[in-house]
N, C-alpha and C positions, 0 to 999 in steps of 0.2 A: 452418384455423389462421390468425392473425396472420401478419405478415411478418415481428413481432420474433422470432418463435416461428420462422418459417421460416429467419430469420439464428442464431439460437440451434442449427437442428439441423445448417445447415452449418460453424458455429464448431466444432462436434462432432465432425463429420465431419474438418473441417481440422486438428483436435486428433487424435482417435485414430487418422490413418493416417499411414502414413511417407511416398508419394506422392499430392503431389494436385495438380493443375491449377488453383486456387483464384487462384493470381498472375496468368493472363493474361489478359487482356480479356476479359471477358462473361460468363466461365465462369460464376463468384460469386453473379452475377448471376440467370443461367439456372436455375443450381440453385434458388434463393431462389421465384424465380420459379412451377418446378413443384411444391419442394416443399409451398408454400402452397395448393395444391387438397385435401390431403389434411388427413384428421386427427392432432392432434398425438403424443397419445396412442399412436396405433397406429403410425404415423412413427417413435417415437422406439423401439418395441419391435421394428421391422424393423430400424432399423438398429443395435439391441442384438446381434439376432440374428448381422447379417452381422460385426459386430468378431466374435465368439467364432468366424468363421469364420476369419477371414482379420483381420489388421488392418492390412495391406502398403499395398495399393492403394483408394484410394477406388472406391467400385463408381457405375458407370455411372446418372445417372438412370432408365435402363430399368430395372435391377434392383432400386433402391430401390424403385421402385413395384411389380415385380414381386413383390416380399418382402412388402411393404402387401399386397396381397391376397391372400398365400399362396402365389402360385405358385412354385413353385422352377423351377430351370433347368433339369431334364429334362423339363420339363412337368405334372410330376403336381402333384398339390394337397399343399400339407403340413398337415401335423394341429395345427388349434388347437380347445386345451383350456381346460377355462376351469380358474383357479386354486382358487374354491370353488364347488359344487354347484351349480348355479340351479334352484329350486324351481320357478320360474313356465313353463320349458318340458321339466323335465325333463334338463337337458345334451345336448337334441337340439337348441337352436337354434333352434326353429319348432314352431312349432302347426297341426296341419292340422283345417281345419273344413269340416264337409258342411254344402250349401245344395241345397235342391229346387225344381227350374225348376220353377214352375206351371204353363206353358205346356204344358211338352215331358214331365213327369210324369217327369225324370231327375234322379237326385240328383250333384252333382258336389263334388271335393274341392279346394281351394286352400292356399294356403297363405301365413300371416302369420308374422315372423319376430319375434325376442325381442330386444329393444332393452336387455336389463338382463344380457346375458352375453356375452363375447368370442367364442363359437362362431354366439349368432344376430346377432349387428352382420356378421360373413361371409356370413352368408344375404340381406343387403339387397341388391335392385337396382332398379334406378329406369330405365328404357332411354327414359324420356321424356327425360332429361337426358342424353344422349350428346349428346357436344360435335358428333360428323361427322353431319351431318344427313340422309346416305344410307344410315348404321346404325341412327336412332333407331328403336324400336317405342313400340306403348301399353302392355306389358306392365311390371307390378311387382310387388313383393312388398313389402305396407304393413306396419305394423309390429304386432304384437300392440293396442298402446297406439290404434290409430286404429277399432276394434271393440270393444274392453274398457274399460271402467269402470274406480276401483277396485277396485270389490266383485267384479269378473268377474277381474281379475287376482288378489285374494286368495283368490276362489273355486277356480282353477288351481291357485293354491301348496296349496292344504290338500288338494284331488283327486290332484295329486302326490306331497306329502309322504305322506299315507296309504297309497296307492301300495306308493313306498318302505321306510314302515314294516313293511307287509303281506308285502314281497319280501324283507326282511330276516329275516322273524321265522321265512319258511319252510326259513330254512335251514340241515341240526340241525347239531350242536356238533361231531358225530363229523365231517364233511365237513368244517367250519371249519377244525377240529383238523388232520385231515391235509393238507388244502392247506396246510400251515405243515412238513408231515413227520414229525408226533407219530403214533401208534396210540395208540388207548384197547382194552387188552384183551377181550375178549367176556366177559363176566360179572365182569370186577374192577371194584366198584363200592362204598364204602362206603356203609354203614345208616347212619340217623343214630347208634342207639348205638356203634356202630363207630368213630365216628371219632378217630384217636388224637391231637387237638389238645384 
């Protein structure tokens, strides 16, 4: 993000909490400072999250970033969902694709993530761009979009969507029905001439 955009989400911050450290030296600053490595977007929906938690105390730049990638405070991962469906990975996130060493006669699986939904932008990581140069690796996970075409990405959606359709269609009405808490009687069923409309 910009730094207008980084002053924007501590104006936010200085705005929706009753305490904040903003007035003494550097703080303003500092925040401005980390929150700009991040994306805005996702920034601005971590820190949605923590006001509807709390909107007392401004939370620590550990925790904003914490919230950015999901992690809550007891450690575990919190659940992001995507708002509508994403056709192109399914609402898994990632695509796993097999490749066969010619060499070694083994096939092996990888995995690319989905740049077009809120659950696969969580599956990206890059450990060539670690800032502490004694944790960097070579290891990443590239995006759908750096092996697919168009036509390979629209090819996904329609192998999906049919999928789905297929997984939809097998599933009878009676079940639908009572997952909702209705019974459909065992042999009450109007004929067509039967029916009294």
């Amino acid at each position: 993000m910009t730094k207008n955009q980084a002053e924007k989400l501590v104006e936010r911050l200085k705005n929706a909490f009753n305490f904040h450290r903003f007035d003494e030296p550097g703080v303003y600053l500092e925040y401005v400072r980390h929150l700009a490595r991040f994306d805005y977007d996702r920034m601005e929906q971590a820190i949605d999250g923590i006001i509807e938690e709390d909107s007392r105390n401004v939370p620590a730049i550990s925790e904003l970033i914490k919230r950015y990638k999901g992690v809550s405070n007891k450690g575990g991962r919190l659940e992001v969902k995507n708002e509508q469906y994403c056709d192109v990975c399914d609402d898994k996130g990632f695509v796993l694709m097999k490749k066969t060493k010619p060499k070694l006669g083994r096939m092996y699986e990888y995995v690319l993530y989905c740049p077009f939904c809120e659950v696969g932008r969580t599956q990206a990581y890059d450990g060539r761009s670690i800032r502490d140069k004694n944790h960097r690796s070579p290891y990443y996970v590239p995006p759908i979009t750096e092996y697919f075409g168009d036509e390979g990405i629209q090819a996904l959606r329609e192998a999906n969507m049919k999928r789905r359709r297929e997984k939809d269609a097998k599933i009878p009405v009676e079940k639908a029905v009572q997952s909702i808490g209705k019974e459909i009687p065992d042999g009450w069923q109007y004929e067509m001439d039967d029916v009294p409309f």
